[in-house]
C-alpha positions in Angstrom: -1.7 -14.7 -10.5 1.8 -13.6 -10.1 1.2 -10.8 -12.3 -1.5 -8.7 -9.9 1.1 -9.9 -7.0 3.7 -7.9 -8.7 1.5 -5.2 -9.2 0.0 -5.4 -5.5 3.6 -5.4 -4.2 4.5 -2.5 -6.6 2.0 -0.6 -5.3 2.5 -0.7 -1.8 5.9 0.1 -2.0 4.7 3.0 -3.6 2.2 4.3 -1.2 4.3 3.7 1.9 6.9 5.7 -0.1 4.3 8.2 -0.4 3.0 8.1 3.3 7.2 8.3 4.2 7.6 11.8 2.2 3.9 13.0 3.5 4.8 12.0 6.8 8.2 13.9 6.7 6.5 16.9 5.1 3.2 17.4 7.7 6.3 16.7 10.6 8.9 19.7 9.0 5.2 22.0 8.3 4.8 21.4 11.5 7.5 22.5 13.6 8.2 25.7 11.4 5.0 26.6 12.2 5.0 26.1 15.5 2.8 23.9 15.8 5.7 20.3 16.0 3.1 17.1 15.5 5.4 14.0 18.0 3.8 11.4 16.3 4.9 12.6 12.5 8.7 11.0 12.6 7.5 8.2 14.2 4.8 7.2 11.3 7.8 8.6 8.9 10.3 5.7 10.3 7.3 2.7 10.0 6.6 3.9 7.1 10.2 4.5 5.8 10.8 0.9 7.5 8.0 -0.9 4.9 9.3 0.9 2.3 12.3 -0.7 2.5 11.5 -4.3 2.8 9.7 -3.7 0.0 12.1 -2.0 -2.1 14.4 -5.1 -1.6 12.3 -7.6 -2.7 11.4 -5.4 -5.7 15.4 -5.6 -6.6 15.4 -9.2 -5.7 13.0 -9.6 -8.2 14.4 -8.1 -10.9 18.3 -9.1 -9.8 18.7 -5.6 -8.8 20.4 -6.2 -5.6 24.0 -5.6 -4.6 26.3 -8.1 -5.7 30.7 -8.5 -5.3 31.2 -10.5 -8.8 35.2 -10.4 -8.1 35.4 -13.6 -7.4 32.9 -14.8 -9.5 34.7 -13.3 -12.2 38.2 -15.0 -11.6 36.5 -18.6 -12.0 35.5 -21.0 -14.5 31.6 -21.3 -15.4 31.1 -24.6 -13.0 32.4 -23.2 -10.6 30.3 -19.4 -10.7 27.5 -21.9 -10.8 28.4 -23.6 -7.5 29.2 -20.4 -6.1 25.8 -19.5 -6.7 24.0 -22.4 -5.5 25.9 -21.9 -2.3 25.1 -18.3 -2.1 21.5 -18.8 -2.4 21.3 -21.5 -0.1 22.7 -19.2 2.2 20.2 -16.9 1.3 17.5 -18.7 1.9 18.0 -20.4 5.1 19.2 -16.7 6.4 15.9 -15.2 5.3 13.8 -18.3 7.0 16.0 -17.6 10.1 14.8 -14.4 10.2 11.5 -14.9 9.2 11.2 -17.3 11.6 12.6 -14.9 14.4 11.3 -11.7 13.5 7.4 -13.2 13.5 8.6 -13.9 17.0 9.4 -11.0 18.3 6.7 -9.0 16.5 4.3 -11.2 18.8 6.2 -10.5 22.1 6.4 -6.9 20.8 2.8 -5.9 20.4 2.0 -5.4 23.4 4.4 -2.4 23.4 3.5 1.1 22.2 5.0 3.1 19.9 6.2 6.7 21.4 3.3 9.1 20.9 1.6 7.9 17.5 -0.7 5.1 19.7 0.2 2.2 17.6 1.6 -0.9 18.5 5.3 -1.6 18.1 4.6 -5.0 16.3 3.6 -3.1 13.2 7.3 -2.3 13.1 9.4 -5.1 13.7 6.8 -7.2 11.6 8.0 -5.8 8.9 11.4 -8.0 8.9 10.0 -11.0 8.9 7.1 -9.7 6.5 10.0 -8.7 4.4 12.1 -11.7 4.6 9.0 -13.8 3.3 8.6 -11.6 0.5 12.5 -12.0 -0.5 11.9 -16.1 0.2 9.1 -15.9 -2.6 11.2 -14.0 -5.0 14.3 -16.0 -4.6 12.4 -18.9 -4.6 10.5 -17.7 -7.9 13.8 -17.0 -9.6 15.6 -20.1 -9.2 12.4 -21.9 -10.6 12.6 -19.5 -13.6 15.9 -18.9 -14.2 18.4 -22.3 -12.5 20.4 -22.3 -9.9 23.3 -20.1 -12.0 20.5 -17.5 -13.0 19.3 -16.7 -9.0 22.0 -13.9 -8.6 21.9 -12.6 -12.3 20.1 -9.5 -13.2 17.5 -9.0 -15.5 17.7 -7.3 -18.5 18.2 -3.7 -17.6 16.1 -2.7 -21.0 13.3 -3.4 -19.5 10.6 -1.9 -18.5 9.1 -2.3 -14.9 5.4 -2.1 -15.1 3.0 -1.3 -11.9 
């Protein structure tokens, strides 16, 4: 099961990758020839928006993310492993915060029209919370594969990532 999720979520952060750089191509195509298409940039930025909640979850997946191991570094192994417990804690009340919020104002937003391209404005602040869900599950998914010290760790980078 969680293999065709990986692959469904690997694939759509491929086609809205796709639908960003087609977006921004039929938008420049159009104004140099004259004929500029409003609604282009706007579907570029929802798209460009998906893409990226996305993309993070991908990395959270794999331990790909950003980390500041300084500190880390400097302390004993029970205490890296209490830092990390604490950090993903953190983590994961911040992303049910804003899952919890963003769901909100997606429903008080979708009422609201996006400039020129006719859809609702929902569509695009959905995709926080959407996203924040998405980087629950994968947090959540590491720490029951990997521990509580293994959350933050990355993968091996040998790897290969398949779609």
């Amino acid at each position: 099961m969680w293999r065709l999720y990986d692959r469904l979520e690997t694939a759509l952060a491929l086609l809205f990758l796709s639908a960003t750089v087609v977006a921004v191509l039929v938008a420049a195509i159009g104004r140099s020839i004259g004929l500029p298409l409003t609604s282009a940039p706007q579907f570029a930025q929802l798209f460009l928006l998906w893409t990226c909640m996305f993309g993070a979850d991908l990395c959270m997946r794999h331990g790909e993310h950003i980390r500041v191991t300084a500190l880390p570094d400097l302390v004993p192994e029970k205490a890296r492993r209490l830092l990390s417990l604490f950090s993903t804690v953190l983590i994961l009340v911040f992303l049910v915060w804003i899952a919890w919020h963003g769901f909100h104002l997606a429903i008080g937003n979708w009422s609201r029209e996006l400039g020129g391209a006719g859809l609702s404005y929902g569509i695009v602040t959905l995709a926080l919370p959407v996203g924040a869900v998405l980087l629950t599950i994968s947090t959540l998914r590491r720490l029951w594969s990997r521990g509580w010290g293994g959350v933050l760790e990355p993968d091996n980078h040998a790897e290969e990532y398949p779609l």
